[in-house]
N, C-alpha and C positions, 0 to 999 in steps of 0.2 A: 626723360627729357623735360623738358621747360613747360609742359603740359603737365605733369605726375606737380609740379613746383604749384602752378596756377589751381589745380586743382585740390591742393594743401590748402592756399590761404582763402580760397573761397569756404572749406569748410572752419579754416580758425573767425573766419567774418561771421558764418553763419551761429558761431556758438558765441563768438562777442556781440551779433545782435541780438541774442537770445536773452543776452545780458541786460542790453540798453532798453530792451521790450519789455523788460521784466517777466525773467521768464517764471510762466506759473508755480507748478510744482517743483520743479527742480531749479535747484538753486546752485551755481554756479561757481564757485570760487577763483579768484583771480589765479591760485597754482593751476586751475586747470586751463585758464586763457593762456597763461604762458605758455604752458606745455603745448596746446597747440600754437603755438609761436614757432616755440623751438623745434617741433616737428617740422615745419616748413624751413626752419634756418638749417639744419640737416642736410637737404638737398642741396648735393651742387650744382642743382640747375639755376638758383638762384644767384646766380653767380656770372650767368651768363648774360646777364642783360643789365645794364648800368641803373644802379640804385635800388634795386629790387630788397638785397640784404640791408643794403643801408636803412629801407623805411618798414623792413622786420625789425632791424635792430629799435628802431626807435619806438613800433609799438610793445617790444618786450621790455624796454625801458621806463614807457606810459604806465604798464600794467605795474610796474616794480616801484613806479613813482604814484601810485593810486589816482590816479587818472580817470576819468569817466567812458565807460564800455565807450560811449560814439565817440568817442575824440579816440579810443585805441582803432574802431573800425574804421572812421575816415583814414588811418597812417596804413592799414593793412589794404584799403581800398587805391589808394596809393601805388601799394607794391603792385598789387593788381594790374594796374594801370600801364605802369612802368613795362610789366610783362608783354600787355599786350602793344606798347608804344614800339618795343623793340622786334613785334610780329612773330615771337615764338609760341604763344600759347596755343592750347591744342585743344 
């Protein structure tokens, strides 16, 4: 459901602010921000609530346009948002 969805892009926000924090030891590469991107665009629960995919699509876009980590996390916080504007998250 639209929870497994919300539950996806909190953890693609959590490895993209990992990014924007600078994360210590481990270092991060933008294939793996996608991938968790695209892990969340997979579900079709994003699909259920109006613009959710749209503002995934746009930060797997950011990351592919070398974009800076917080401007990918504000578009994923977004989708977030979106999720819960439409009251399905869980």
């Amino acid at each position: 459901m639209a929870g497994r969805a919300a539950e996806r892009i909190r953890k693609a926000i959590a490895l993209v602010n990992s990014v924007a924090d600078g994360a210590g030891d481990e270092d991060i590469t933008p294939t793996e921000m996608a991938e968790a991107i695209r892990d969340c665009l997979e579900l079709s629960d994003v699909d259920q609530v109006a613009n959710v995919r749209r503002y995934l699509g746009e930060a797997l876009d950011a990351v592919s346009d070398g974009m800076p980590a917080d401007f990918v996390a504000m578009t994923l916080y977004a989708a977030l948002g979106a999720l819960r504007e439409g009251g399905t998250t869980g």
